[in-house]
C-alpha positions in Angstrom: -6.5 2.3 27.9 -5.8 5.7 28.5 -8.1 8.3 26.3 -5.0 9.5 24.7 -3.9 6.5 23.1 -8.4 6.1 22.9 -8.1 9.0 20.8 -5.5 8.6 18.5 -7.1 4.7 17.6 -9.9 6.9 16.3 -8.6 9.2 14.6 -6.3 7.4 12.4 -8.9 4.8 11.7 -11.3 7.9 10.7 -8.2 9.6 8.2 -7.4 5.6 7.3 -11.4 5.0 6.5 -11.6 8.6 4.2 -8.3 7.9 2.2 -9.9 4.5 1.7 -13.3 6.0 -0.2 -11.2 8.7 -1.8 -8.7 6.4 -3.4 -11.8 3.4 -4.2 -13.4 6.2 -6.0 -10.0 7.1 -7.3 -9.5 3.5 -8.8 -13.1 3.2 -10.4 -12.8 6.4 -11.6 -9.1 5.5 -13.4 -10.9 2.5 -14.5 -13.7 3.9 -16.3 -11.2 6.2 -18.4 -11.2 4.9 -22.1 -7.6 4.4 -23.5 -8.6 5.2 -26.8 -6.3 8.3 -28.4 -9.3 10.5 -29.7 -10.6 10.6 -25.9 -8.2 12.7 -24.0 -8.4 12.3 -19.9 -9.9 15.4 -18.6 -8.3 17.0 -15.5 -10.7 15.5 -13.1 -10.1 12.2 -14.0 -5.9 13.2 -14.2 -6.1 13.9 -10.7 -8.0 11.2 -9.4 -5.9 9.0 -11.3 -2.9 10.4 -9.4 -4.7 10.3 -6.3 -5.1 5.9 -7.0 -1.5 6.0 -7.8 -0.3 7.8 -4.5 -3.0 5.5 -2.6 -1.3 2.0 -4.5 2.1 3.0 -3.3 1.3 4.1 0.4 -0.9 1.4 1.4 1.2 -1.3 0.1 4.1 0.4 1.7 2.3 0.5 4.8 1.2 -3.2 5.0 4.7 -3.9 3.6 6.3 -2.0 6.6 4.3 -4.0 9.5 4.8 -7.3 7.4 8.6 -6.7 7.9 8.5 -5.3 11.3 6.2 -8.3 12.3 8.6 -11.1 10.5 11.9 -9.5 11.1 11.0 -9.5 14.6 10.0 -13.6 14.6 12.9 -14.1 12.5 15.5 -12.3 15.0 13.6 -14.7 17.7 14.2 -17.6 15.8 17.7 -17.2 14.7 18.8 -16.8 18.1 17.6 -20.4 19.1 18.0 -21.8 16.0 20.6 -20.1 13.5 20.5 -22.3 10.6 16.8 -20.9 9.6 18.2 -17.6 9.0 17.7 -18.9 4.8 14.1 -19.5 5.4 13.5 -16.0 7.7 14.8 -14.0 4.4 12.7 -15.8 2.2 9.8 -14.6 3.8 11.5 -11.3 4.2 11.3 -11.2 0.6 7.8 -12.3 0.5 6.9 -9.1 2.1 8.5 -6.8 0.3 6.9 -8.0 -2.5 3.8 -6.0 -1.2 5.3 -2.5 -2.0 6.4 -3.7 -5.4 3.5 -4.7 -6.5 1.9 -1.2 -5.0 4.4 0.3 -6.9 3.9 -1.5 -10.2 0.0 -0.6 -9.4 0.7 3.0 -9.6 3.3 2.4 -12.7 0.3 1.5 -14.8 -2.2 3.9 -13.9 0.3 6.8 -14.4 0.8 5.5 -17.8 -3.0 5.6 -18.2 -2.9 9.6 -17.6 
């Protein structure tokens, strides 16, 4: 490997590594909060609330990306030896888009929590 490439493996698993404790902290913080009306959320807790939210969405976009890039690109491979499995290759298309929904819903409910 060249150290350019050498470098750039590091440093996104170093910025990958500190969103990962920033938005763990995020999530027990967010779930710590009580939901009880005559407790209000203080502006700490707003923030790393948003901060789990934003987290929930990009990572499960991000694993949802590469599961479709991965299984589009076996699909493809497949369908052009075999064409009648194109009905199974969207299924698990759909399978992995799934991911970023559920991210999504993720960060739904802890905005509501704010």
């Amino acid at each position: 490997m060249n150290k350019a490439k050498i470098f750039f493996k590091t440093g996104f698993i170093l910025i990958l590594s500190a969103g990962l404790v920033v938005f763990v902290k995020a999530i027990l913080l967010a779930a710590g909060v009580d939901q009880s009306p005559a407790a209000p959320v203080t502006d700490g807790h707003r923030v790393m609330i948003a901060y789990a939210a934003m987290g929930s969405v990009g990572l499960s976009c991000i694993t949802s990306g590469y599961a479709l890039a991965k299984i589009g690109a076996a699909a493809m491979g497949a369908m052009s030896e075999k064409p009648e499995v194109g009905g199974r290759a969207l299924i698990f298309l759909g399978m992995a888009e799934g991911i970023a929904i559920y991210g999504l819903i993720v960060a739904i409910m802890l905005i509501n929590k704010m």
